[in-house]
TORPA-129151 format. One record per atom (N, C-alpha, C): residue in one letter; x, y, z. Coordinates in steps of 0.2 Angstrom, whole numbers, plus 5000, padded with zeros to 4 digits. Each point is the difference from the previous one (the first is absolute). Example, Ala and Ser with C-alpha at 12.3 -4.5 7.8 and 13.67 -1.06 7.14 Angstrom:
<rs>
A506649725039 A499650065000 A500450065000 S499850054996 S500450065001 S499650055003 
</rs>
This chain:
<rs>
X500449945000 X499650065000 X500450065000 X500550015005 X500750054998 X500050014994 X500449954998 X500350004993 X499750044995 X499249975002 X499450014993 X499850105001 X500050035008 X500150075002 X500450024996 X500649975000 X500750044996 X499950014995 X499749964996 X500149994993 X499450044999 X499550025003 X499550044996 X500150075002 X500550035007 X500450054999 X500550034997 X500249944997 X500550014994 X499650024995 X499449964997 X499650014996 X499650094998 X499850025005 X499850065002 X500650044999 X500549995001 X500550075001 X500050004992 X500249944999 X500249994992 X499450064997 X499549975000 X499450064997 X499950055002 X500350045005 X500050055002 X500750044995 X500449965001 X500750034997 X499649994990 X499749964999 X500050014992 X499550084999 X499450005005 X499550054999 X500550085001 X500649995004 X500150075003 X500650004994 X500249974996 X500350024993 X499650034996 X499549964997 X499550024996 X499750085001 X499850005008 X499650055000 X500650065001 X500850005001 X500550044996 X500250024992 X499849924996 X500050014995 X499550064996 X499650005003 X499150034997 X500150085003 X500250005007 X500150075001 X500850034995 X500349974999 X500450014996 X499950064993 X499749914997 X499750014995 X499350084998 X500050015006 X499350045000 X500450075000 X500450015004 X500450045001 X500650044993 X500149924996 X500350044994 X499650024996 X499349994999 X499450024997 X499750065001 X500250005008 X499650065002 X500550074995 X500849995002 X500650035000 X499850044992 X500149934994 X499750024994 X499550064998 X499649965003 X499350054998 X500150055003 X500250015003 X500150085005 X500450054997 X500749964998 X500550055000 X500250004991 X499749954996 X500249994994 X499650034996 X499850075000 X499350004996 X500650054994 X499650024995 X500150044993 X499950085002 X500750005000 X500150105000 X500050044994 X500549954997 X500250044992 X500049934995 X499850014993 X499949984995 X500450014993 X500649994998 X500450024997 X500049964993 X499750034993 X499949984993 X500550004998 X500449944996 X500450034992 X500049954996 X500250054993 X499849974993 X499450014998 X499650075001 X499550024998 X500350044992 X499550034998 X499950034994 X499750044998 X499549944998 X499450034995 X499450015007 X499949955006 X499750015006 X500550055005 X499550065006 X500450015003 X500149975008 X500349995004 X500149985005 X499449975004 X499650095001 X499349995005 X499649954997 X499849984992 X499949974996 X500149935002 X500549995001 X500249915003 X499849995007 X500250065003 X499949975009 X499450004998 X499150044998 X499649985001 X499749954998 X500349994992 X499749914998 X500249945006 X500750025005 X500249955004 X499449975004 X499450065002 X499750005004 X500349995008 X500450025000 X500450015007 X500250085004 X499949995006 X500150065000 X500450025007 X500250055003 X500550025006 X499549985004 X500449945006 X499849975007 X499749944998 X500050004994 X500049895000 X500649975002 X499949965002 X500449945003 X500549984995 X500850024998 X500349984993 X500049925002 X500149965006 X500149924999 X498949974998 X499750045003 X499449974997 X499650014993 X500450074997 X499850004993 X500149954995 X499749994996 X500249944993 X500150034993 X500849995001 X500150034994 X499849964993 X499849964999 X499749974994 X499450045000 X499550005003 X499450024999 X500150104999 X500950025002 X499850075000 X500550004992 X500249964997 X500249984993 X499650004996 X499549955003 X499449984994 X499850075000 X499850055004 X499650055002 X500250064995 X500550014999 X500950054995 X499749964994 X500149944998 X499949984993 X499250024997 X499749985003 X499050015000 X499950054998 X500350075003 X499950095000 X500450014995 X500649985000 X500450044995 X500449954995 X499649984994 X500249964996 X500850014995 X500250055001 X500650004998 X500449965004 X499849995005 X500449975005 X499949915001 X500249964997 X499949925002 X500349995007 X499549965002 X500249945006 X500949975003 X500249994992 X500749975001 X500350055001 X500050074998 X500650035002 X499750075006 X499849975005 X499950015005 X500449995008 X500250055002 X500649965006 X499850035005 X499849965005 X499950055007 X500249965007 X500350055005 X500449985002 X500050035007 X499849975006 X500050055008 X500850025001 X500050065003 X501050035004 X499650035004 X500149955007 X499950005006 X500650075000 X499650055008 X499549955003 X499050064997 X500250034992 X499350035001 X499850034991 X500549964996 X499950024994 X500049944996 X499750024993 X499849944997 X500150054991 X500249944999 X500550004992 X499850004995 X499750044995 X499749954996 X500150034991 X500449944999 X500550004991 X499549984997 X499950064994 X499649964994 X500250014992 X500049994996 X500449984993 X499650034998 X499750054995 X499450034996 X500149944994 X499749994995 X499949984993 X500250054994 X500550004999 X500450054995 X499749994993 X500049934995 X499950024996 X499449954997 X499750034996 X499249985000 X499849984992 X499649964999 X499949994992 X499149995000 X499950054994 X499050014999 X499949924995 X499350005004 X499549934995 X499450075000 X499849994991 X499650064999 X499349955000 X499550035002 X499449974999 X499350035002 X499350014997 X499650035001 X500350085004 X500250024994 X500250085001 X500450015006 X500349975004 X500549995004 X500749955000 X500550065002 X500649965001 X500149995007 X500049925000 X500349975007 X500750005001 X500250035005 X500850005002 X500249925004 X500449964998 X500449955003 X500750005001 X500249995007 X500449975003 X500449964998 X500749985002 X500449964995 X499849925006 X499550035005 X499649935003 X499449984999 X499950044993 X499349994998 X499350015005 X500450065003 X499250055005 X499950064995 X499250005001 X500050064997 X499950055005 X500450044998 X500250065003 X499650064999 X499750034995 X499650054996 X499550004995 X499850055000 X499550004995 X499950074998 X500349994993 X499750094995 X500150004993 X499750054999 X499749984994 X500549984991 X499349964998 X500549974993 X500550064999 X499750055000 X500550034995 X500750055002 X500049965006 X500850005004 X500349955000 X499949954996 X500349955000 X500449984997 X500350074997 X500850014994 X500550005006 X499750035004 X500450015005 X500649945004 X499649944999 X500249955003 X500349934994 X500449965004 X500049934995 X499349974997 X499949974994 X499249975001 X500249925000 X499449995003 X500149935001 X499349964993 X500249974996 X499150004995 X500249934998 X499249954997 X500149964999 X499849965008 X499550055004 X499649955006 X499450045001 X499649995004 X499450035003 X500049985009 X500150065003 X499949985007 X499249995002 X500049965004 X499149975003 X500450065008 X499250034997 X499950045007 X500450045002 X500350044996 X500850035005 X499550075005 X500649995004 X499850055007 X500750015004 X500150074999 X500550045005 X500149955005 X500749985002 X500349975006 X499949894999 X499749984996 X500049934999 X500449984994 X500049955001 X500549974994 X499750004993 X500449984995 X499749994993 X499849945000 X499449974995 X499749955001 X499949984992 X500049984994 X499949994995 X499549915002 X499650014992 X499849934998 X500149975001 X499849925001 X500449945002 X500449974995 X499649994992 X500349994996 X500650064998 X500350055006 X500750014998 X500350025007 X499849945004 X500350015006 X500850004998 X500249934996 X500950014998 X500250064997 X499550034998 X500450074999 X500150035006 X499550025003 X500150055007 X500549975004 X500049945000 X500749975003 X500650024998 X500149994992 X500450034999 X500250055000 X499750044997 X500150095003 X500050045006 X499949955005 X500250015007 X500949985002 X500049944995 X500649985002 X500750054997 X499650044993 X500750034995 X499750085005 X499650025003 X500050055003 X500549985008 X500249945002 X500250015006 X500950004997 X500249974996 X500650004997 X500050054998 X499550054995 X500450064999 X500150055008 X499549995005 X500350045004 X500549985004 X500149965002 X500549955002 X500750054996 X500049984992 X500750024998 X499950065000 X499550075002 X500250064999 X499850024994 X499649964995 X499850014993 X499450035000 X499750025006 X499450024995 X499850064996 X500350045001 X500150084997 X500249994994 X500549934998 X500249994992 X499349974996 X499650015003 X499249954996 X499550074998 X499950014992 X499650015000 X499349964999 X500049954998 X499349964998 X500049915003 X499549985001 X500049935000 X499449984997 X499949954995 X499649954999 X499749965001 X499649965001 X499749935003 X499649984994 X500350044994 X499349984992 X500049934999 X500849965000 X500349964998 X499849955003 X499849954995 X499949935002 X500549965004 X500650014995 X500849954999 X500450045006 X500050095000 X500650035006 X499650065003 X500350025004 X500050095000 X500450034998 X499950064999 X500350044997 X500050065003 X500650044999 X500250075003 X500550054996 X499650055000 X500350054998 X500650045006 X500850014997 X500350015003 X500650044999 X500050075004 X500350065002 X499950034991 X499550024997 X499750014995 X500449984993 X500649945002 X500349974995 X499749954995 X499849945005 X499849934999 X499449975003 X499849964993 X499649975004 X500149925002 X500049975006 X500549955002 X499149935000 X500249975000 X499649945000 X500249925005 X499749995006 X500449935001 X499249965002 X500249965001 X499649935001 X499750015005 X499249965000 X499650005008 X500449965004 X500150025005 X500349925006 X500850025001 X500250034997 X500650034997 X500550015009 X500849995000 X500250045006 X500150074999 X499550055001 X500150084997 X500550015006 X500249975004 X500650065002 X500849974996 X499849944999 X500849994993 X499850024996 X499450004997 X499650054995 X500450094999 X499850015006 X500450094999 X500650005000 X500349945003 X500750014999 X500650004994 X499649944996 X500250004993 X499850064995 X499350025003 X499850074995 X500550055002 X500150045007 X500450035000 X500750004997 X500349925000 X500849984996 X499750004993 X499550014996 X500050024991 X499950075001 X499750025004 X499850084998 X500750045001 X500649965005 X500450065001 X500749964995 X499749984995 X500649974996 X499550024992 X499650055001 X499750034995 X500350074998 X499850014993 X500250105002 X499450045002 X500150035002 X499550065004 X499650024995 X500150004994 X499350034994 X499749934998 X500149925001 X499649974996 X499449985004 X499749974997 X499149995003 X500149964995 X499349955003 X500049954996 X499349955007 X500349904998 X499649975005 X500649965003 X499849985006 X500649975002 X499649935003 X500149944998 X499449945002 X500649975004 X499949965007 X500249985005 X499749925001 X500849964998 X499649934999 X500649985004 X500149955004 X500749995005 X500049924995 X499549964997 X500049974999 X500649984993 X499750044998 X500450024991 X500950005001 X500250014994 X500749995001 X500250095001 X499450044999 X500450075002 X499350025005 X500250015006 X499550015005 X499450084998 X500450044999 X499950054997 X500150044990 X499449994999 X500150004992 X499750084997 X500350034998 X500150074996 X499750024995 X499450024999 X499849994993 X500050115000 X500350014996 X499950074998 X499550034996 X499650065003 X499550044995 X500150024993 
</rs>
């Protein structure tokens, strides 16, 4: 009967000492919670990489504002919030960041260069990620690269482009030679793009040539070879330049 006393006083301290960690663990824990929320909130708001947006512009599509909480904010949803208001602006190039202990960062990359799809008396502006960006009228759309040889279904400020299903492989395509041209710093050399073509696309390029390469195609060894014919060219000729890696000359010169 001793022995069996012992053993259940052991037992009890045992659970006494497990409760009296726990409940240091929780006051702890309560405590750096409390700490946070008290002393972490947002004083200052500091934008860059604006442009075409200006600063106040960003902080309010953030939907945040001085005395929230920087560790209880969510920056994805204050991302989403920048991308939604302000289309020039995408999601991916997006960067925000707390600097403890009361300020909050926030990098954004505008959309530099933009290419019109004319249709029903409006030019839609596109993103080299295939957002639409803008909306105004056909008859500013000299202004811009054209994109022709599609029809957008339903285009609207700040969504993506969306074509017919029988040319979904297009739009795939033309997403993919818009993310290689921005990628290589190409897009400013593009006047025109096609999708008329059954067999390739096609592009009109720095107002010399017209280049042509295959659907499915790797457009970024695509530009790279176009770039090595065009700078082993002389600066007055024009002409078409057809881009086949498969052939024995990857790049073939046919002049005007």
């Amino acid at each position: 009967m001793a022995r069996r006393r012992h053993s259940n006083r052991r037992h009890r301290r045992g659970n006494s000492g497990f409760l009296y960690k726990l409940l240091s663990v929780l006051v702890i824990c309560g405590a750096v919670v409390a700490a946070l929320t008290l002393f972490f909130r947002v004083d200052t708001i500091v934008v860059s990489g604006t442009e075409r947006y200006t600063e106040e512009q960003v902080i309010e599509a953030t939907g945040i504002e001085t005395g929230d909480n920087l560790f209880l904010l969510n920056k994805y949803d204050a991302a989403r919030n920048i991308a939604d208001a302000l289309p020039y602006i995408d999601i991916a190039d997006i960067w925000i960041r707390r600097d403890l202990p009361d300020t909050l960062l926030i990098d954004v990359k505008e959309c530099g260069s933009v290419l019109a799809v004319v249709q029903n008396g409006s030019a839609w502006l596109i993103s080299p990620r295939g957002k639409i960006v803008d909306q105004v009228p056909a008859a500013e759309a000299g202004d811009y690269a054209a994109i022709d040889g599609c029809e957008l279904l339903a285009p609207s400020v700040g969504t993506n482009i969306a074509m017919a299903t029988e040319l979904a492989d297009r739009q795939e395509n033309l997403l993919s030679l818009l993310a290689a041209l921005d990628e290589a710093g190409l897009m400013d050399r593009v006047d025109a793009i096609s999708l008329g073509e059954a067999s390739h696309i096609t592009m009109d390029y720095i107002g010399r040539f017209h280049v042509e390469m295959a659907y499915g195609a790797d457009y970024s060894r695509m530009l790279r070879i176009l770039e090595g014919a065009v700078s082993q060219l002389e600066t007055n000729q024009t002409g078409t330049i057809t881009l086949d890696p498969d052939s024995q000359y990857e790049a073939l010169f046919t002049p005007d």
